[in-house]
Every structure is written in structure tokens, then in C-alpha cells.
C-alpha positions as CSV (number, residue, x, y, z in Angstrom):
1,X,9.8,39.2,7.1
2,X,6.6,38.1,6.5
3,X,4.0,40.1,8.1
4,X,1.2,37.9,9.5
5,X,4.3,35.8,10.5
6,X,5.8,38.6,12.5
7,X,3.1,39.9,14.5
8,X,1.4,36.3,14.9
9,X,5.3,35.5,16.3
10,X,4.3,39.3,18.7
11,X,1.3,37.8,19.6
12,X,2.7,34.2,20.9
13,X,5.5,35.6,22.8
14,X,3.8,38.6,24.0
15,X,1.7,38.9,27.1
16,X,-2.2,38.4,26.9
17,X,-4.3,41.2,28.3
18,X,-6.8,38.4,29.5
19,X,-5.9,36.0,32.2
20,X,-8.4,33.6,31.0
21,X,-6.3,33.6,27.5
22,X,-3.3,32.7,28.6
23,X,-4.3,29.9,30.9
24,X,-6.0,28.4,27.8
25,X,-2.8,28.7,25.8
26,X,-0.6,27.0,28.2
27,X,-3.0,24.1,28.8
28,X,-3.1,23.5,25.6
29,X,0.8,23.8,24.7
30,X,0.7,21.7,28.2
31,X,-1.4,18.9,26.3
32,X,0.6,18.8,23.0
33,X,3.7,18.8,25.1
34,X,2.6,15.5,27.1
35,X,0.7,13.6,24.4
36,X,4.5,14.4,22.4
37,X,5.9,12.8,25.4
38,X,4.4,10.2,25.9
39,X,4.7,9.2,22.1
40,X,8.4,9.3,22.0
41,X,8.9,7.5,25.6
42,X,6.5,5.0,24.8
43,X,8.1,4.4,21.0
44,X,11.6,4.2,22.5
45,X,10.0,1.4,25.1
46,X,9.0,-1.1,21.8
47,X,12.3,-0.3,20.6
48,X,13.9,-1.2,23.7
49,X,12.0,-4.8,23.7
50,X,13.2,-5.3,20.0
51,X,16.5,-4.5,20.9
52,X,16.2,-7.0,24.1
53,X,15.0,-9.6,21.9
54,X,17.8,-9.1,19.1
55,X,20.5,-9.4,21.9
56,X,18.9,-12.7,23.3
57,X,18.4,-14.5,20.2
58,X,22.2,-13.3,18.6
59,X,23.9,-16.1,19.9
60,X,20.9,-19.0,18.8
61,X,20.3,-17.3,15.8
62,X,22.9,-16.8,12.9
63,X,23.6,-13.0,11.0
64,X,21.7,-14.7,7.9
65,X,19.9,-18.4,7.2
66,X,19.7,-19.9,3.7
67,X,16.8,-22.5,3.9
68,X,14.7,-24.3,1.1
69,X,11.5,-23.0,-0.5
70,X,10.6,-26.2,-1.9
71,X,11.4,-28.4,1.0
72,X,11.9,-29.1,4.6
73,X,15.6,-30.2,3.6
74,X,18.2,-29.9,0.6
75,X,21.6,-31.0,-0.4
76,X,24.3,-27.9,0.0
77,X,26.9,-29.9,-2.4
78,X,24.6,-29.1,-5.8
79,X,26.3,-25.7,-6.3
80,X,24.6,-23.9,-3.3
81,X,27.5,-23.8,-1.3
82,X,30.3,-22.7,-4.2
83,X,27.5,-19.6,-4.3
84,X,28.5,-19.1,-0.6
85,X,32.0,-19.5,-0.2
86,X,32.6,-17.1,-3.5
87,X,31.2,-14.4,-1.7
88,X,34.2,-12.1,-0.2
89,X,32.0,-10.8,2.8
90,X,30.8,-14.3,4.1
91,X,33.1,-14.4,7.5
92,X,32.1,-18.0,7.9
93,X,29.6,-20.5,7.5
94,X,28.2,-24.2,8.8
95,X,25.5,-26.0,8.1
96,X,22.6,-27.0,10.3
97,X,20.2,-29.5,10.8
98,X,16.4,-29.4,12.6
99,X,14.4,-31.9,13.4
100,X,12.1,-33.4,16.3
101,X,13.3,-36.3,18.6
102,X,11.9,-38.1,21.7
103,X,15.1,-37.6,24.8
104,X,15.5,-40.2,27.8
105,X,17.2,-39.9,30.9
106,X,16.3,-42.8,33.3
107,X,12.6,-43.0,34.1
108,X,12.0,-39.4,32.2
109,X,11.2,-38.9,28.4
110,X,10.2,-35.9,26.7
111,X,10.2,-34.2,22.8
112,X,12.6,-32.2,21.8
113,X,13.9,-30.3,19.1
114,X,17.3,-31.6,17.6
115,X,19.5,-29.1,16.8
116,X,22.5,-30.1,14.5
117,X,25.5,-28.5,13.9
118,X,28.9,-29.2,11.6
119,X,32.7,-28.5,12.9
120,X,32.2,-25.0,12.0
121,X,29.7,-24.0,14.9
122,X,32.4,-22.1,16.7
123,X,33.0,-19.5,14.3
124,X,28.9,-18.9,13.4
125,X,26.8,-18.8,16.8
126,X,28.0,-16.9,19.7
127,X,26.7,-19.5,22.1
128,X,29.4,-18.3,24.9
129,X,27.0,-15.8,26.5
130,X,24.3,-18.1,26.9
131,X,25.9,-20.8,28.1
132,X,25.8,-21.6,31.9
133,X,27.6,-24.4,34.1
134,X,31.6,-25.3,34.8
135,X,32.1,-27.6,32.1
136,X,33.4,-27.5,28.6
137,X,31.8,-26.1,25.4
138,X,32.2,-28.8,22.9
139,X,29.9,-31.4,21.1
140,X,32.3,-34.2,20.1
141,X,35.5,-35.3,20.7
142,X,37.6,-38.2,19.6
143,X,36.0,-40.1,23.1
144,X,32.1,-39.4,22.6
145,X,29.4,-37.1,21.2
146,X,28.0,-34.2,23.5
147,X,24.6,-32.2,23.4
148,X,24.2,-29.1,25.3
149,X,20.5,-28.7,26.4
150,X,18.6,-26.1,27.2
151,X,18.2,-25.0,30.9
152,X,14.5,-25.6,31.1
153,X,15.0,-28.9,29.4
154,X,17.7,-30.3,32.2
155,X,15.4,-29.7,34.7
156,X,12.6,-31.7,33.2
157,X,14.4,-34.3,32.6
158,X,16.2,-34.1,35.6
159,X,19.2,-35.3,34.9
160,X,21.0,-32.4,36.1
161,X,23.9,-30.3,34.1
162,X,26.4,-33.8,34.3
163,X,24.8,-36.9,35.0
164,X,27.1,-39.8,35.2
165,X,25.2,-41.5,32.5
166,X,24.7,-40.9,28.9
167,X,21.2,-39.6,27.6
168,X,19.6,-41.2,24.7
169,X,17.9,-39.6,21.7
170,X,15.1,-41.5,19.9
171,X,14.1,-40.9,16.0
172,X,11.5,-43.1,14.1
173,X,13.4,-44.9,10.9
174,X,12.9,-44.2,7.6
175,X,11.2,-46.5,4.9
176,X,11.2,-49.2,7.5
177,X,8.3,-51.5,8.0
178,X,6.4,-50.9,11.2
179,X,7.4,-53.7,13.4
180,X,4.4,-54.1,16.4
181,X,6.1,-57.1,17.8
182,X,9.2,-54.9,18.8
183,X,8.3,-51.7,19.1
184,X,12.1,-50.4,19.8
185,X,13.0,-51.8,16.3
186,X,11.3,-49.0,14.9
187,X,13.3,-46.5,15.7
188,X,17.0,-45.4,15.8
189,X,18.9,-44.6,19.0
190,X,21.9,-42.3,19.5
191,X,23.1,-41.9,22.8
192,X,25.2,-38.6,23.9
193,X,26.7,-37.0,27.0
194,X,26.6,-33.7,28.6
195,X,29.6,-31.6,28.4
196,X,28.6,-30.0,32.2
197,X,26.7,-27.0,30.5
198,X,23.3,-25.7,29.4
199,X,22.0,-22.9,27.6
200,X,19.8,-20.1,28.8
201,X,17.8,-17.7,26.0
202,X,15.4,-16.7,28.2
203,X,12.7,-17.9,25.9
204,X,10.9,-20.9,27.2
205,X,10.2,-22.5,23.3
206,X,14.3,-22.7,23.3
207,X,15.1,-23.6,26.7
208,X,12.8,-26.1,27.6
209,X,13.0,-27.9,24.3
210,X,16.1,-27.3,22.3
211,X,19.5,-29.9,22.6
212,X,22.4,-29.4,20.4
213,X,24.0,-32.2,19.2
214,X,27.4,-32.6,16.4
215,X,25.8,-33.1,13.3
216,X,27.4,-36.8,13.0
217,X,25.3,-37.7,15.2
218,X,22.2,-36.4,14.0
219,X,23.1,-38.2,10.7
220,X,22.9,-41.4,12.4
221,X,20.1,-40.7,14.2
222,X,17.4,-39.4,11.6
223,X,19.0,-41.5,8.5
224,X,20.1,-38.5,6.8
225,X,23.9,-38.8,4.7
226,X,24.6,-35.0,3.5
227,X,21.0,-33.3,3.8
228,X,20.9,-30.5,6.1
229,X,18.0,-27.9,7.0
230,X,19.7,-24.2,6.4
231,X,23.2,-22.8,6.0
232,X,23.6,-20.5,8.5
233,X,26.5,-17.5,7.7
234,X,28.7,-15.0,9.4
235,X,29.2,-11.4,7.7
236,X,32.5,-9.9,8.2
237,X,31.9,-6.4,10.3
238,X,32.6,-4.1,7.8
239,X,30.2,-5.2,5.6
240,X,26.0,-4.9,5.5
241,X,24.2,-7.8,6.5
242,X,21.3,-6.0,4.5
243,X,23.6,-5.8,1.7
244,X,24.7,-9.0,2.0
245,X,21.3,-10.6,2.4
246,X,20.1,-8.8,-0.9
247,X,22.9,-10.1,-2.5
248,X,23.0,-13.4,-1.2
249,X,19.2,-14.0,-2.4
250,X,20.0,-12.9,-6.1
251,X,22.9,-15.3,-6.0
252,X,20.6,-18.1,-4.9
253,X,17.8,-17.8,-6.8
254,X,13.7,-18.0,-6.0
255,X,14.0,-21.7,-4.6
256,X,16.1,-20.4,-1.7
257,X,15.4,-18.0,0.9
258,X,17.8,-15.7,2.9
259,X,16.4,-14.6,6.4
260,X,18.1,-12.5,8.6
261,X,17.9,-12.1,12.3
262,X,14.2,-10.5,12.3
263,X,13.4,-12.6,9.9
264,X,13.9,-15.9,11.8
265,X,12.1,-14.5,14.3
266,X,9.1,-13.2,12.2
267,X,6.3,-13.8,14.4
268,X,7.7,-12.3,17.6
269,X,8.9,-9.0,16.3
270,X,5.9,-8.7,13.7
271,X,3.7,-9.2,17.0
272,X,6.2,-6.1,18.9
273,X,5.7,-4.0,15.6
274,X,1.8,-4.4,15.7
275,X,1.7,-3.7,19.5
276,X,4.0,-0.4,18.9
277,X,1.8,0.5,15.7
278,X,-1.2,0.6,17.8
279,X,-0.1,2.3,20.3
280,X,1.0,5.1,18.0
281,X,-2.1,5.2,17.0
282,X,-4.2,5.9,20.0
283,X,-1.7,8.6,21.3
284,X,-2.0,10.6,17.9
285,X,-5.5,10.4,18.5
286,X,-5.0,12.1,22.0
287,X,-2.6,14.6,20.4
288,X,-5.3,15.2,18.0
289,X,-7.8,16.2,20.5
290,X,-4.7,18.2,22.1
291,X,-4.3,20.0,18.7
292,X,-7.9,20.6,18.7
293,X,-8.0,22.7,21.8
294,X,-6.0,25.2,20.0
295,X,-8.8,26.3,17.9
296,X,-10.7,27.7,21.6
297,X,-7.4,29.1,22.5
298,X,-7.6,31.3,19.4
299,X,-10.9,31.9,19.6
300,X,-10.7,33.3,22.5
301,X,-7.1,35.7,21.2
302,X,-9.1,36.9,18.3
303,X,-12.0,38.0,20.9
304,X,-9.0,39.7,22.8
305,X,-7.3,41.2,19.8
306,X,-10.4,42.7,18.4
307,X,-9.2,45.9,18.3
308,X,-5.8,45.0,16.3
309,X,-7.6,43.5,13.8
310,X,-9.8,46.6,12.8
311,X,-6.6,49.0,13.1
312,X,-4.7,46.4,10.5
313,X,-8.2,46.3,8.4
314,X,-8.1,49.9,7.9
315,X,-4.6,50.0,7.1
316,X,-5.3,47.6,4.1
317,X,-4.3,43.9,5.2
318,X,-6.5,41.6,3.8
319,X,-8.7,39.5,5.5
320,X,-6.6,36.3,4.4
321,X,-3.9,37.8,6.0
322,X,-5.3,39.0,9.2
323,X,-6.4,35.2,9.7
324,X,-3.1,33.8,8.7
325,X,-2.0,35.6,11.5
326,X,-4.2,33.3,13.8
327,X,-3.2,30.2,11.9
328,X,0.8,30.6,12.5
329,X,-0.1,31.3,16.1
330,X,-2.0,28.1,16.3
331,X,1.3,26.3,14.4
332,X,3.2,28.3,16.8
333,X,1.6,27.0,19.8
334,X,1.6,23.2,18.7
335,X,5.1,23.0,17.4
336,X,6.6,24.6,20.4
337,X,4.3,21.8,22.9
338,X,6.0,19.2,20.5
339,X,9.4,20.6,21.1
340,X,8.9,20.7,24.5
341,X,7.2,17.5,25.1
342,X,10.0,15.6,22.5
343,X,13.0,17.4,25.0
344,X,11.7,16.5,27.7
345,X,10.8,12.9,26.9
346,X,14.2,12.3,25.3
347,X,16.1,12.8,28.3
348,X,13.7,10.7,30.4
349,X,14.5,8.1,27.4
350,X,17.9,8.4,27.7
351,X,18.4,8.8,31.5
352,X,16.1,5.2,32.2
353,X,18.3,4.0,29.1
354,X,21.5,4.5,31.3
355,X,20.4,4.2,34.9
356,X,17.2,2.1,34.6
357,X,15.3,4.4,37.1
358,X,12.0,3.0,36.4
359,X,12.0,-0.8,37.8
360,X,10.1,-3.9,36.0
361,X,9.2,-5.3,39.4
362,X,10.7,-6.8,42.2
363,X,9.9,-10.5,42.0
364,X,12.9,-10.8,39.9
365,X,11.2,-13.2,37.0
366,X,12.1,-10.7,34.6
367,X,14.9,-10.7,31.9
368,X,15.9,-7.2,32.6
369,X,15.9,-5.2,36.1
370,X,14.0,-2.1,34.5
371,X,12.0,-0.9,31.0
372,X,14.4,-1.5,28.1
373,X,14.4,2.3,26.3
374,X,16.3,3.0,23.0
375,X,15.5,6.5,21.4
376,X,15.8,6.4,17.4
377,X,15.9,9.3,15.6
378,X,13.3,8.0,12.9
379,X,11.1,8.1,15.7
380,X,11.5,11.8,17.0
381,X,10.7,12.7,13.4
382,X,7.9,10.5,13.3
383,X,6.3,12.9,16.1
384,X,7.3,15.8,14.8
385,X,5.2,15.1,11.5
386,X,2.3,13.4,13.5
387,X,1.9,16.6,15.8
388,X,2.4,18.9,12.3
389,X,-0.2,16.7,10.7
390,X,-2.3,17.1,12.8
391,X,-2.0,20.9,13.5
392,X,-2.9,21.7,10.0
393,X,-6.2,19.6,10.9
394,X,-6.7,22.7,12.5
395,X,-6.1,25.1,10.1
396,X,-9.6,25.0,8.1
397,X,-11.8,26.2,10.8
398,X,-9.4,28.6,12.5
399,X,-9.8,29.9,9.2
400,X,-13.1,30.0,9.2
401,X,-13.7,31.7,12.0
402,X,-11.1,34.0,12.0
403,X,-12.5,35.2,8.4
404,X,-15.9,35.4,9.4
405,X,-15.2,37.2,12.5
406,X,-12.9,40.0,10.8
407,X,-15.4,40.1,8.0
408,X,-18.4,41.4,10.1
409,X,-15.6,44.1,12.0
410,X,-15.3,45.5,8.3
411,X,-19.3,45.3,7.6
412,X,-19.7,47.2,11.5
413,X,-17.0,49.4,10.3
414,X,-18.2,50.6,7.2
């Protein structure tokens, strides 16, 4: 065994002669163990508010999105979607189109966003979940057209999850002379009913402005014959939705893009990444200055262990060696704080992960009853190389000192 290793390892399980040394020891094992903590539990909290956000947008957003790079819309027929259906992993797919409309129900008008979608919507967006009400979830049969609105949306409107009467949709026409005389002539009109349900995301820029509609009608509507907005996919479950993605945007080419899920949502989970990159940042900072107690907490052992360093000077260890000895018992001290602290803030992760212990509020206007937590590995190693990092910030003048100090024992010695 290596021996400044061994009798630094004496020396950090063994009992300090001075009171005063081992209070500073455990305070600062003590810090590293709660700045450690508070790292992981507060890195497992951003990943439990991506994971929230990934399970609310699942059923509104497809597993991948092929959209234009060029344009706003394009025409799937010119060899885009023989691309797609040669691909063995695609589960299913639909097209989709998006656009802006004006909605009135009676006296009450507002814009919304048109959401359009083929016969194939079923078996792409998991719309089940989010769908509230006791009627039925269809957009068009052989009678009328539907459009399910958002929850936030209905009661704007205030028409109510199934009025008796029909809703109209309102959509400027294309390459048509503007008409002052008759202002109505200007624009196209497609009525639609409610099928007795809404939709609830939880996120006010869906709910309060989003209606789905078949995508007959939104042909009629916006002038459009086969032009759609995005392909939207399904990947079969034993297959990579990275992998698939990567693929897919070979296959396609540069004037196509394939987004997937965090993708579609860039700004919201770039916004949750930034927020959870900060906030690393400031707590290695205060594990820093929790490393950088160590150094007093040493000085203060190689004050104690004055003695043992003059006996291992005469017998011929080196004074690289004697301060080694100080160093692994600084390394010693902050590694066993992180292991500690990372234990310890695991199990708080994963008991509010299972039993929610620490409430949100109790005004109930939240999404979730308690702090979303979900521990990932990457993270715990993340720590672990932050608190290493910066321990060996504290190598350099440890070693300083400790080599200055033994050096004038060996000048008073000979």
C-alpha cells in the first residue's frame, strides 16, 4: 500500500488529540455533505419539471414532426411522404395543418389557432388523457364536422362543452380583392360542432387558444387543396426515437427538419435547462468555499501531528511525501462529505419522488400536488466530479504549506 496513503487513511479515521481539530473536520465534511445535497436534490427538481412538461405535452405533441425549412407550408405528395412510409420503424403517421382563425359563438369572438388533422389522428396523438367532458372523441362524421377546443378557450367563448348551436370559424380569402362594401365577402366561413369535450394541457398558450378541427374542413376554410404544415409520426416502441429522428433527417434532406418532442418545445425546456444550469453553478460555488475550509482543517492536523512528521523525517520520507500525506487526507475528507451528502439527498429524492412529502401549496392552482423529483444517474456523477474538482483546488496550497512547514522542522532539527 502506498505509504502516505496509509497513514493519511490512520490519520482520517483515527481520533484527534485536539478537540478543536476534530470539530473543524466534521464541519467541514458537514458543509461538503450539504452543499452535495443540495446539488443533487435540487438537479433532480429541474429534472422532475422536464419530466412534468414531457408527460403534459405527449398527447399534443407527436414522437417526431417533419416541417419545412423553406416555408410555412409544403406539399407531402412530392416524394416526402414515400421517404416516410419506407421507413420500417414509422408506427404511423398523419399530416397536420396550423394556422390562425377568428372563432364565433353568439355575441363572443376571439383568435384562435386552427389545428388540422387527417383520418389518421387516432393512431399519432394520445389526446385521450387530456380530454375532459361526456361526449365523444371524434372530428367528423358522415352528419357534420367537429372541433374539440381547449378548456380555457370554451370558457371564453362561453359556449359551454355542447352548445346546441354550431360555432363558426373565420379565415381571410386568398388572392381575393378586398371588398369594403361587404366586409363578410372577404372571408371564408366554416361552421363546426362540439363533440361534448375539451382538452386540458395545462398550458394556457394551448388551452385558451387551440381548436382541433378534421382537416377537410380546414381545407375549405383557409383555401388550401393538399398543403399541410408538418407530418407528424409515430415510432414503434422497440425502436429509438433518437435513432429514428437521425435517420429520418438524412432521408429528408437539408430543406426539411425533424424535431422531436424537446425540440417542439425548444423554448420552454431550453428556459428549464438555463434555470438548472445556473443553479449548478451557484451551489458549486458554495461547495467550493466548503472545499476550501479543508485547507484550515489541515492546518490545524499538521500543527497537531508535528511530532509525526519529524519522527517520519528522520526515518527518510521525503518531504513530498510527508505532504501528500495531508493532501489524501484533505481528498479523504471531501469525498467522504460528498458520499454522504449524495446518500442522503438520493433518498430524500426518491422518497418525495414516491410519496410527494414536500407539498407545492395548498391553494390547489398547481399542476401537481408536490415538487416533481426524478434522480438521474448522470447527475450523481456530475457531483461527484464537481466536488472532486474542486478538492484538487485545494491541493496547491495544502501543499504549500505542508512543505513549508515540514521544511523548517528539518532546518530546527538539523
Amino acid at each position: 500500500m502506498y505509504l502516505p496513503f496509509f497513514i493519511a487513511r490512520r490519520y482520517f479515521f483515527g481520533r484527534k488529540s485536539r478537540n478543536v481539530v476534530n470539530v473543524i473536520s466534521r464541519i467541514t465534511m458537514a458543509g461538503i455533505a450539504l452543499s452535495s445535497l443540495a446539488m443533487i436534490c435540487t438537479l433532480s427538481v429541474f429534472n422532475g419539471f422536464s419530466s412534468l412538461m414531457t408527460s403534459l405535452f405527449t398527447g399534443f405533441d407527436p414522437e417526431l414532426r417533419i416541417v419545412s425549412v423553406k416555408g410555412k407550408t409544403f406539399n407531402p405528395q412530392n416524394g416526402l411522404s414515400d421517404i416516410v412510409f419506407a421507413k420500417n420503424y414509422v408506427e404511423a403517421s398523419t399530416c397536420s395543418f396550423k394556422e390562425q382563425a377568428l372563432v364565433k359563438s353568439g355575441n363572443n369572438q376571439q383568435v384562435v389557432t386552427v389545428l388540422a388533422l387527417d383520418e389518421n389522428y387516432k393512431q399519432v396523438y394520445d389526446l385521450d388523457n387530456l380530454l375532459i367532458g361526456d361526449g365523444h372523441y371524434l372530428l367528423k362524421d358522415s352528419v357534420c364536422e367537429y372541433g374539440i377546443m381547449g378548456i380555457g378557450l370554451v370558457y371564453s367563448l362561453d359556449c359551454g362543452m355542447n352548445p346546441a348551436f354550431p360555432l363558426t370559424l373565420y379565415a381571410p380569402k386568398r388572392g381575393v380583392k378586398v371588398n369594403m362594401n361587404n366586409v363578410t365577402a372577404n372571408f371564408n366561413s366554416a361552421p363546426f360542432y362540439s363533440p361534448g369535450l375539451a382538452f386540458q394541457v395545462s398550458q394556457p398558450s394551448y388551452d385558451n387558444s387551440y381548436v382541433i378541427v378534421p382537416m377537410s374542413l380546414a381545407r375549405r376554410l383557409f383555401d388550401k387543396s393538399t398543403e399541410v404544415t408538418s407530418i407528424d409520426l409515430k415510432i414503434k416502441d422497440n425502436f429509438s426515437v433518437r435513432k429514428a429522428r437521425r435517420d429520418l433527417q438524412t432521408s429528408v434532406g437539408p430543406d426539411f427538419k425533424v424535431m422531436d418532442r424537446y425540440e417542439q418545445q425548444s423554448d420552454i425546456f431550453r428556459i428549464v435547462k438555463l434555470e438548472k444550469f445556473i443553479s449548478y453553478l451557484f451551489l458549486s460555488f458554495i461547495l467550493l468555499i466548503a472545499c476550501f475550509n479543508i485547507i484550515g482543517s489541515l492546518i490545524m492536523l499538521i500543527i497537531e501531528k508535528e511530532g509525526d512528521t519529524e519522527v517520519l523525517s528522520c526515518l527518510g520520507l521525503s518531504r513530498n511525501s510527508i505532504s501528500n500525506i495531508f493532501i489524501i487526507n484533505g481528498i479523504l475528507v471531501s469525498i467522504s462529505g460528498a458520499v454522504a451528502g449524495l446518500a442522503i439527498g438520493i433518498v430524500l429524492a426518491l422518497l418525495q419522488q414516491h410519496y410527494g412529502f414536500i407539498p407545492l401549496g395548498n391553494n390547489g392552482g398547481f399542476i401537481v400536488d408536490s415538487y416533481p423529483v426524478k434522480v438521474k444517474f448522470a447527475d450523481v456523477i456530475i457531483v461527484l466530479l464537481t466536488v472532486t474538482a474542486t478538492s484538487l483546488a485545494t491541493v496547491w496550497p495544502i501543499k504549500k504549506i505542508a512543505w513549508r512547514f515540514v521544511g523548517n522542522k528539518e532546518k530546527e532539527t538539523l
